[in-house]
C-alpha positions as CSV (number, residue, x, y, z in Angstrom):
1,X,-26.1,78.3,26.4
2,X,-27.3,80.6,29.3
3,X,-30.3,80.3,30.9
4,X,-32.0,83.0,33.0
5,X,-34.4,82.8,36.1
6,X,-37.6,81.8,33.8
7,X,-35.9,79.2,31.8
8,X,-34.6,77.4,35.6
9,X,-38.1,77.6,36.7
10,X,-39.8,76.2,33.7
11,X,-37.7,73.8,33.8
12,X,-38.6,72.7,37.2
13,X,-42.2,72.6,36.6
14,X,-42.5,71.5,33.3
15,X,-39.5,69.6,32.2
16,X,-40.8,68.6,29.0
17,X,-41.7,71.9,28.0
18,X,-38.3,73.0,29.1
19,X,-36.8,70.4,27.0
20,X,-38.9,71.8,23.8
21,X,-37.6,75.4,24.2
22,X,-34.3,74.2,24.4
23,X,-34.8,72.9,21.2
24,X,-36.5,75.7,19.9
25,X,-33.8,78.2,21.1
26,X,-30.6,75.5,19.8
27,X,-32.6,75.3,16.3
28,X,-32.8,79.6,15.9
29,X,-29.0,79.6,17.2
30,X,-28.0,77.7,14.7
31,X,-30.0,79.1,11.8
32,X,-28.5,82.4,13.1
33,X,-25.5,81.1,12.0
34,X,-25.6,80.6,8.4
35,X,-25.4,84.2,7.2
36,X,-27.8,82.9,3.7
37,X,-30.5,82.3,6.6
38,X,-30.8,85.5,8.2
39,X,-33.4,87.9,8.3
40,X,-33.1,91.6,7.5
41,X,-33.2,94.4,5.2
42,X,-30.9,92.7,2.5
43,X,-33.5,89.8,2.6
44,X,-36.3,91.8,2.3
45,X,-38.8,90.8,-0.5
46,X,-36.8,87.4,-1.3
47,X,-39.3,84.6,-0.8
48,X,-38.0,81.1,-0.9
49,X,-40.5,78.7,-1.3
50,X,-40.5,74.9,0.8
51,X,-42.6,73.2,-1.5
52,X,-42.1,70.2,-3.4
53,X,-40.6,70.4,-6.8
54,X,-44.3,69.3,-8.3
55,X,-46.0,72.1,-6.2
56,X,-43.6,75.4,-7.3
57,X,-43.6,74.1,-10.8
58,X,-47.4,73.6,-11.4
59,X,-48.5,76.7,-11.2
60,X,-45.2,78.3,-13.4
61,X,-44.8,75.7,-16.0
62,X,-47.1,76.7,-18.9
63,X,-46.2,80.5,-18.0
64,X,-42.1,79.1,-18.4
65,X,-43.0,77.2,-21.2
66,X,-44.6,79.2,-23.3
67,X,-41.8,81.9,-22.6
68,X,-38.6,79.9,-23.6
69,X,-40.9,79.0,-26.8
70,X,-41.1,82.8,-27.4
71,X,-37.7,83.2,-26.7
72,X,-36.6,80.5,-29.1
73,X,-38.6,82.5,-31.9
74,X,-37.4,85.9,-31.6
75,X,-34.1,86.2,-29.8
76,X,-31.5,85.3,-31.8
77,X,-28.5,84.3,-29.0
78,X,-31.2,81.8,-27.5
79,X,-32.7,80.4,-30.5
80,X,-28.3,79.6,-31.8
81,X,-27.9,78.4,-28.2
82,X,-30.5,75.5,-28.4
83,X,-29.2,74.3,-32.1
84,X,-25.7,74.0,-30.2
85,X,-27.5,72.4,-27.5
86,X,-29.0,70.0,-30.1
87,X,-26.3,69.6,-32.4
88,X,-23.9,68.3,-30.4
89,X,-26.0,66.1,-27.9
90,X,-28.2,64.3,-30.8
91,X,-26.1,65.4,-34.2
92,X,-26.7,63.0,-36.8
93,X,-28.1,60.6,-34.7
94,X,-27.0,58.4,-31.6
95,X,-26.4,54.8,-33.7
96,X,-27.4,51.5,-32.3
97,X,-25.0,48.3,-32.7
98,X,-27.1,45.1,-31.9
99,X,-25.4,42.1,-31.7
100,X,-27.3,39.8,-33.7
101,X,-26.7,40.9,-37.4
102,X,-30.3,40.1,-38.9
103,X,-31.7,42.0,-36.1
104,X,-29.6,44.6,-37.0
105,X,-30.2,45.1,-40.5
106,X,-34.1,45.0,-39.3
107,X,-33.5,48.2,-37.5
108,X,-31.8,49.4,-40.4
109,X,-35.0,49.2,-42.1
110,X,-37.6,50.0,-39.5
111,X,-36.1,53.5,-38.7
112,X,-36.7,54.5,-41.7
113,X,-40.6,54.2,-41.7
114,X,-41.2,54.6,-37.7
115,X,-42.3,57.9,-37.9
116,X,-45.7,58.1,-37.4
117,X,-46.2,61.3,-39.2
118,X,-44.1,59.3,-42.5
119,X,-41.4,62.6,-42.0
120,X,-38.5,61.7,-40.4
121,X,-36.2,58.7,-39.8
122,X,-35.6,57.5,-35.9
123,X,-32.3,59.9,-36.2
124,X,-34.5,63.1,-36.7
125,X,-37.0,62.0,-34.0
126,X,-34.2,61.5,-31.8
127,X,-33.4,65.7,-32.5
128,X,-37.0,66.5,-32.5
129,X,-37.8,64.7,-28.7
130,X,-34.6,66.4,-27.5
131,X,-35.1,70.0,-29.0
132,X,-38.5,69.7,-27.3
133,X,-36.8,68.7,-24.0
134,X,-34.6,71.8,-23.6
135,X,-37.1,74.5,-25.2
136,X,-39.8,73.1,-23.2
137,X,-38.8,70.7,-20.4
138,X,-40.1,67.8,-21.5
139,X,-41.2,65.8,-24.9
140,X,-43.8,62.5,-24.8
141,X,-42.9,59.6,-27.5
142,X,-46.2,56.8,-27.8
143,X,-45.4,54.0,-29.3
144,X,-48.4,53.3,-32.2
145,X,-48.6,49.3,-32.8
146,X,-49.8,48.9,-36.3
147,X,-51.3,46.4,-38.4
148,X,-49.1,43.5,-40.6
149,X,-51.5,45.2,-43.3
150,X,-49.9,48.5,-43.2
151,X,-46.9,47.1,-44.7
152,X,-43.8,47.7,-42.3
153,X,-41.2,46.0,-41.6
154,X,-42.1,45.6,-37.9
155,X,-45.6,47.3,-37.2
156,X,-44.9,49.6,-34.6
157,X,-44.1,53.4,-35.4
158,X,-43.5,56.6,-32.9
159,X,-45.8,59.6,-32.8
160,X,-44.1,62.4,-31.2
161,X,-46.0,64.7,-28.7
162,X,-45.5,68.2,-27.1
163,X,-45.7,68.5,-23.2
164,X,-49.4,71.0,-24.0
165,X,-50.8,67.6,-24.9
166,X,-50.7,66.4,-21.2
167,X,-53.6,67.5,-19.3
168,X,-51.5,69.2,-16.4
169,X,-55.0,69.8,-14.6
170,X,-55.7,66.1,-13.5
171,X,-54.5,65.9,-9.9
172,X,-55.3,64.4,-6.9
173,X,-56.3,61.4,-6.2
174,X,-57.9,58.3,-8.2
175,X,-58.9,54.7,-8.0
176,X,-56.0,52.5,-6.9
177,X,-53.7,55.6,-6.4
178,X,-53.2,59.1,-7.6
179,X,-52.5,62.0,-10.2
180,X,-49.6,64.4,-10.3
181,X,-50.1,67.4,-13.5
182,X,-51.6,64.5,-15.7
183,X,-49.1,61.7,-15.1
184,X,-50.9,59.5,-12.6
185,X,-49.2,56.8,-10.3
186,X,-50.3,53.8,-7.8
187,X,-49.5,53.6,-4.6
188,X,-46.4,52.8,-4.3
189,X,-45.2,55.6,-6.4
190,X,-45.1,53.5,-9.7
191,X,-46.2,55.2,-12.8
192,X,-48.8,53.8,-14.2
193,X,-50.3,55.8,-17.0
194,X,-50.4,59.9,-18.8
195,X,-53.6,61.6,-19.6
196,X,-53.3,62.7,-22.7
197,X,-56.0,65.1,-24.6
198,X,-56.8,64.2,-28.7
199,X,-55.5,67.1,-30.1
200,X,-53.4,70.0,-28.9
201,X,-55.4,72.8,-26.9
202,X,-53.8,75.2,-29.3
203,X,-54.1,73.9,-32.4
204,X,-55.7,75.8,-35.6
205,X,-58.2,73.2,-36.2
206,X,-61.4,73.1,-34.6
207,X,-61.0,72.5,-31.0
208,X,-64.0,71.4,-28.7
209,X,-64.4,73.7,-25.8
210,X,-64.5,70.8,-23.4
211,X,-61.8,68.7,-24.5
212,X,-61.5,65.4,-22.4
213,X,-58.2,63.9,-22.0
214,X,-57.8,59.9,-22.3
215,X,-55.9,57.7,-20.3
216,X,-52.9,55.8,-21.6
217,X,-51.0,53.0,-19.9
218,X,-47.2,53.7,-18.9
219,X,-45.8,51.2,-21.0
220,X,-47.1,52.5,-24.4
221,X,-45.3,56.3,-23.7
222,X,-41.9,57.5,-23.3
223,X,-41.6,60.8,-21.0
224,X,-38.5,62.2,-21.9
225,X,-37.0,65.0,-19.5
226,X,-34.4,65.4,-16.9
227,X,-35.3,63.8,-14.0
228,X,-31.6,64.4,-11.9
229,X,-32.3,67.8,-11.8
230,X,-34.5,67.2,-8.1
231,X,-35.7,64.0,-6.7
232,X,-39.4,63.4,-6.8
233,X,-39.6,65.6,-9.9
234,X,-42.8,64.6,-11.8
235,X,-42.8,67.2,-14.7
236,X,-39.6,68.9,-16.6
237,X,-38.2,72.0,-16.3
238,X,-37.1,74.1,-19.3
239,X,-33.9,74.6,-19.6
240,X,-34.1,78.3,-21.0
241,X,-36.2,79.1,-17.5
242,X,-33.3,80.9,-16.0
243,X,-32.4,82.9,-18.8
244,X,-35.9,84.1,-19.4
245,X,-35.5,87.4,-18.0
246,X,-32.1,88.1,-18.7
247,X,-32.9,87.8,-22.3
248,X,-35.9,89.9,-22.4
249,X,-34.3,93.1,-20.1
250,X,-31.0,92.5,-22.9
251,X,-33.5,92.6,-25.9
252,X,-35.2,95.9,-24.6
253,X,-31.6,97.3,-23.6
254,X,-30.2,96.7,-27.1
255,X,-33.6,98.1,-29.0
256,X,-33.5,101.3,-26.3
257,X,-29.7,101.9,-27.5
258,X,-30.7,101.2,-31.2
259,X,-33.8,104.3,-31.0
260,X,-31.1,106.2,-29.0
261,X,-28.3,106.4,-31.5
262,X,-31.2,106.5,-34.5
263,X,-32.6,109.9,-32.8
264,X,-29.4,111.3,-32.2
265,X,-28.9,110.6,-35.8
266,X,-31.9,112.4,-36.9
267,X,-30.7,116.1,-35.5
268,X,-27.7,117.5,-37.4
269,X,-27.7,120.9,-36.4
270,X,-29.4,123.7,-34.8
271,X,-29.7,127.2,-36.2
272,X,-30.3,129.9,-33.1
273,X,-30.8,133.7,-33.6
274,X,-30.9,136.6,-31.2
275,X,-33.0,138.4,-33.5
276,X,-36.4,139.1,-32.4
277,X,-38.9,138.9,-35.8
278,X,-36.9,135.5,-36.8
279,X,-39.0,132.3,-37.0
280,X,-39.0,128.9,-38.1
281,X,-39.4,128.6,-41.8
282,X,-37.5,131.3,-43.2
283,X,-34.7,131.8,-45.2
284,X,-31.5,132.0,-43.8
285,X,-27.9,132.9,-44.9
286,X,-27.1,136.5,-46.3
287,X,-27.8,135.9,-49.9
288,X,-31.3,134.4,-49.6
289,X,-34.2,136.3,-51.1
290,X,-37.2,136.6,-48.8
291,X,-39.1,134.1,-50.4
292,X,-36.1,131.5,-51.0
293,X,-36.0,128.3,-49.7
294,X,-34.3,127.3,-46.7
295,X,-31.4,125.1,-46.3
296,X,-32.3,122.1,-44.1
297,X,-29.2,119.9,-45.2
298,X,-26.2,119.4,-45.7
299,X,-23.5,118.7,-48.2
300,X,-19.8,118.5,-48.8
301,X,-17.9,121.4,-49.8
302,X,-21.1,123.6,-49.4
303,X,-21.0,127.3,-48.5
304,X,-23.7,129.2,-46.3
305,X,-23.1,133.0,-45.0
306,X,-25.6,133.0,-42.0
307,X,-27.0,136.6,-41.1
308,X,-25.8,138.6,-38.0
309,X,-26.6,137.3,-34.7
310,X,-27.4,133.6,-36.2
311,X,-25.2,130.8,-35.5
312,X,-24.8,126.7,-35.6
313,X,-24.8,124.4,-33.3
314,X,-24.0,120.9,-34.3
315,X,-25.2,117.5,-32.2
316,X,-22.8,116.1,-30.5
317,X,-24.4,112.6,-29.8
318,X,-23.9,110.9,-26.3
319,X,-20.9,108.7,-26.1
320,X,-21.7,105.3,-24.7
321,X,-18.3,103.5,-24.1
322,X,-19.5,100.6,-21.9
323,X,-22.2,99.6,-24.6
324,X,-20.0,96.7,-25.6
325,X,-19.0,95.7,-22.6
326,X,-22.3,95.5,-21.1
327,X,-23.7,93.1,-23.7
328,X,-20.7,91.2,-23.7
329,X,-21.2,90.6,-19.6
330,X,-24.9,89.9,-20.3
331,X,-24.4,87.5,-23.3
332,X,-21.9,85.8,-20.7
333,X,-24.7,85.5,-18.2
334,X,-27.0,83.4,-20.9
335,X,-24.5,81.3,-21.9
336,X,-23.7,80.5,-18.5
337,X,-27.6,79.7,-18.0
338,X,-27.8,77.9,-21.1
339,X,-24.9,75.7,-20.5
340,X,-23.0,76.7,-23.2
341,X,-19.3,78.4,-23.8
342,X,-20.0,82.6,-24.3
343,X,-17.7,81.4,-27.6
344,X,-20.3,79.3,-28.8
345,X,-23.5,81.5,-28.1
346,X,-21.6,84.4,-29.8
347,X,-19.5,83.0,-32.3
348,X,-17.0,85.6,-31.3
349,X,-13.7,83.7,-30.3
350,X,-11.3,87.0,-30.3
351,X,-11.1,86.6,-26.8
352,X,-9.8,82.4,-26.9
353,X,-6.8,80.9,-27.5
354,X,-5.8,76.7,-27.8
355,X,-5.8,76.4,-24.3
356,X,-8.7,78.2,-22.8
357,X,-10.8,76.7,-26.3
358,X,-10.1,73.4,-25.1
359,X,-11.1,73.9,-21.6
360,X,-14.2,75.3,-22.5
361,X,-14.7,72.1,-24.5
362,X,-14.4,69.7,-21.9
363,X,-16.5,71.3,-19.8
364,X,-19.5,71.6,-22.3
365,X,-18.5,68.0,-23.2
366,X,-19.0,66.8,-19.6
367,X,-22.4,68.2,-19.2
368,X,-23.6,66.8,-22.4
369,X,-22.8,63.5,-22.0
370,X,-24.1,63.5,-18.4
371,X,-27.3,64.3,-20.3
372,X,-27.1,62.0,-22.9
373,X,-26.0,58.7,-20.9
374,X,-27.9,59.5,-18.1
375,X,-31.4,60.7,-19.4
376,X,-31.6,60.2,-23.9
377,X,-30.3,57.1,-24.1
378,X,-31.8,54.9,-21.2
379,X,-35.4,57.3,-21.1
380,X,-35.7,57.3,-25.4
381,X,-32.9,54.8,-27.2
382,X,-32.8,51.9,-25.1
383,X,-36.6,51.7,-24.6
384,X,-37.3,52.3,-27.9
385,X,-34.9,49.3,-29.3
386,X,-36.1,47.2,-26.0
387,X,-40.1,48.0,-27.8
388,X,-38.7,47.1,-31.3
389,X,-37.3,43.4,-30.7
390,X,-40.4,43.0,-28.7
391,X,-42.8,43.9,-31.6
392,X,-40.7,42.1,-33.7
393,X,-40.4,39.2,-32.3
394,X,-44.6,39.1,-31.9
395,X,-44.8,40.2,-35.4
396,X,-42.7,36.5,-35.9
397,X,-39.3,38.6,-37.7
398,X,-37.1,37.4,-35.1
399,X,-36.8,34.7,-33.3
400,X,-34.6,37.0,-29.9
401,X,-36.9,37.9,-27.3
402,X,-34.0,40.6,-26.5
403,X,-30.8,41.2,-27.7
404,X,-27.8,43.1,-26.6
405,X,-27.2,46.5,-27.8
406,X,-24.8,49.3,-28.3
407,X,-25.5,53.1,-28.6
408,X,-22.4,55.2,-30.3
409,X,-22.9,58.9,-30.2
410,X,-22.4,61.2,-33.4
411,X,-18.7,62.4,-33.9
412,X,-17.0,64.7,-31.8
413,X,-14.8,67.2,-34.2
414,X,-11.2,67.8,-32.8
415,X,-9.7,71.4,-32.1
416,X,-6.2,70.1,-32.8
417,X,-6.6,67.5,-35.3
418,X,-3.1,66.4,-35.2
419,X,-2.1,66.4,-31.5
420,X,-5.2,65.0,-30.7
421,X,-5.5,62.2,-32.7
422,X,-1.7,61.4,-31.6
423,X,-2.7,61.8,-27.7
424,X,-5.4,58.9,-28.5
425,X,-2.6,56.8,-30.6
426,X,-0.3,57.0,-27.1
427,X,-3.8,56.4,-25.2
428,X,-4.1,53.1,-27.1
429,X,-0.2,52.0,-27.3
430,X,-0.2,52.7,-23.7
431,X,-3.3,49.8,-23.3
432,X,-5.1,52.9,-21.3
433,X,-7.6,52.6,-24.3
434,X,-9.2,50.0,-26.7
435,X,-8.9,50.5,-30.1
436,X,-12.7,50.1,-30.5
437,X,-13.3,52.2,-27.8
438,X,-11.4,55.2,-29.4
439,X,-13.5,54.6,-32.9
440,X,-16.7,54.7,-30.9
441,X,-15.6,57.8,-29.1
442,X,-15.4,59.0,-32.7
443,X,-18.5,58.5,-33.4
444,X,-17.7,55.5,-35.7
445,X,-19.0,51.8,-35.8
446,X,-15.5,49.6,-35.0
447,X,-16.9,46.6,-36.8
448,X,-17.6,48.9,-40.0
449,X,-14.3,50.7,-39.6
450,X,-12.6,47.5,-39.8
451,X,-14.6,46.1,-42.2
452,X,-13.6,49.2,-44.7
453,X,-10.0,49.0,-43.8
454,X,-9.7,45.4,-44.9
455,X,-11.6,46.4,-48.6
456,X,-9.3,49.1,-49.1
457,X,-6.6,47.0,-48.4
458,X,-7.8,44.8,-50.7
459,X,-7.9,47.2,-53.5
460,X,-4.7,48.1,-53.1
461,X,-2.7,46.9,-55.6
462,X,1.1,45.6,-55.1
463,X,3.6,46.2,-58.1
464,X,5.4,43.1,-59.4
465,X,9.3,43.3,-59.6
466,X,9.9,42.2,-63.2
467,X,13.0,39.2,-63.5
């Protein structure tokens, strides 16, 4: 690095200042060298925020979240692309296999009746917390311990609650630690407890003006979003939050086309004249009387003599070739932001064969059970089955403090039933695979599986050679 006659004497005088502008200067030349960090006209008006992720999402979550919800309700592409979402991360339900049998048929009965709105079963809760997670970044799940007089089979049931109920105002801090958007923490960085108001602030019901939110301890909630998006991320982000304008500018582009080819439609022809007294209204052609009426459509096989110096001239509308492939680009674009396959969004698989239908599989596979191993099952099954033997065991209908337990997702469909299913047969005869581990890959329960097998074999019934 050159240094000119300032820079020597500076650092003569003033070494330590010297020292900083050689900093300074090293830390610009290197900036300078990344061509995303330069400064010019092609960056102009691109402001790139440094704050945390907690400080750019405040201000733009309810704005984002209310969006994606509105999106959800009257686009078509985004509302299919969150049931796909859904229905293949939750399906049917992710099943749990614990290893104690009593405890298991326990569960079997509790899921039935833990909805604390008496609706759904754990299986549909599961769907609900997740659809809430990707339309609006985030879903709450309390837990509601109940009495032995409410007749349950373990007194504890889940009450399901949207992200408005947080009160996202309470920040800063508090006794013994502080308060990030409602969720509040000690001070270590533990969390310790949600602020949560009565009702939601936009319910139909009478709402008080001055609604007061309530604390609730940490252990009693489950905040189900996707944390591995950024460290230090206290809130979640929707997952739609990318596609939001994208979706709007393709909604107004398709409705702009639709008015387009619905004017064009409206003018059929135009009738011109070069004679002076002619006006709007009156009869044309040569054998219309002066008070006859005039034709203003058209039919097949008709016949019209037009007067001297009158003529037709027929719309020609406006050709719009790239229409298609437009939409097609954009509709690849939201897929892209929803995580999904542009096949899937669409439903228009012209374009796919075997191989490129497979690949686009896997990939969509990958990303959903990143999600679903990484964020549903340890954030909303495990510590809802870890609450369940707990309550249980207090309620005194088990005697297991805790007790191992399995999660099997729902079924995965094959493309290619046939060479599939004899890729996983090699898999197994190869001892690359367990045969349990291919039936829970499947979406199946290996003890059940087996357990079937052996009664069918059973009724299976083996002729007699007669003597």
């Amino acid at each position: 690095m050159k240094r000119n006659l300032f820079d020597r004497a500076v650092e003569y005088f003033a070494p330590m200042r010297a020292a900083k502008r050689l900093r300074a200067r090293m830390a610009l030349d290197s900036v300078r060298g990344f061509d995303g960090a330069k400064r010019g006209p092609r960056s102009a008006g691109w402001k790139a925020g440094g704050g945390s992720a907690n400080a750019e999402l405040a201000p733009a979550l309810a704005t984002l979240r209310n969006r994606s919800r509105d999106l959800v309700r009257n686009n078509g592409h985004i509302k299919h692309a969150l049931n796909v979402k859904v229905g293949n991360l939750i399906g049917t339900g992710i099943k749990a296999k614990f290893d104690d049998e009593a405890l298991q048929a326990l569960w079997n009965d509790w899921i039935e009746e833990c909805d604390a709105g008496g609706l759904l079963d754990f299986n549909g809760i599961q769907a609900q917390t997740c659809r809430a997670m990707e339309e609006s970044g985030e879903c709450f799940l309390r837990f509601r311990t109940r009495t032995l007089d409410d007749d349950l089979t373990v007194p504890l049931q889940l009450q399901v609650l949207e992200a408005d109920f947080l009160d996202s105002n309470r920040t800063g801090p508090v006794p013994s630690g502080f308060c990030i958007m409602g969720v509040q923490f000690n001070l270590i960085g533990q969390r310790t407890g949600y602020w949560f108001f009565d009702q939601h602030p936009g319910e139909i019901a009478t709402v008080p003006r001055n609604m007061q939110s309530r604390f609730v301890p940490a252990g009693d909630v489950i905040h189900l979003f996707d944390s591995t998006k950024r460290p230090g991320s206290v809130r979640g982000l929707p997952e739609f939050a990318v596609s939001i304008w994208k979706a709007r500018d393709l909604d107004e582009y398709q409705d702009a086309e639709l008015v387009r080819k619905k004017i064009e439609a409206c003018f059929a022809a135009f009738v011109t004249s070069s004679d002076d007294g002619f006006s709007v209204g009156k009869p044309i052609g040569a054998g219309a009387s002066a008070g006859g009426p005039r034709v203003e459509s058209l039919s097949p096989g008709m016949v019209e003599y037009l007067r001297q110096g009158e003529t037709v001239e027929f719309a020609a509308p406006a050709s719009n070739n790239g229409y298609e492939a437009s939409v097609r680009v954009d509709l690849r674009a939201l897929a892209a932001g929803s995580d999904i396959t542009y096949e899937q969004l669409t439903g228009d698989y012209s374009q796919v064969n075997f191989t490129s239908g497979r690949m686009g599989k896997i990939e969509f596979k990958r990303i959903q059970e990143q999600k679903l191993w990484l964020v549903v099952v340890p954030l909303l099954c495990k510590v809802v089955a870890k609450r369940f033997v707990s309550t249980a065991y207090l309620a005194g209908e088990t005697k297991l403090t805790r007790c191992k337990v399995t999660w099997t997702p729902h079924r995965v469909e094959f493309i290619d039933p046939l060479r599939e299913a004899n890729g996983l047969i090699a898999l197994i005869d190869a001892h690359l695979k367990s045969r349990h581990q291919v039936i829970r890959e499947l979406g199946d329960d290996p003890d059940q599986t087996d357990r079937e097998i052996s009664e069918d074999s059973l009724l299976i019934e083996v002729p007699v050679s007669g003597g």
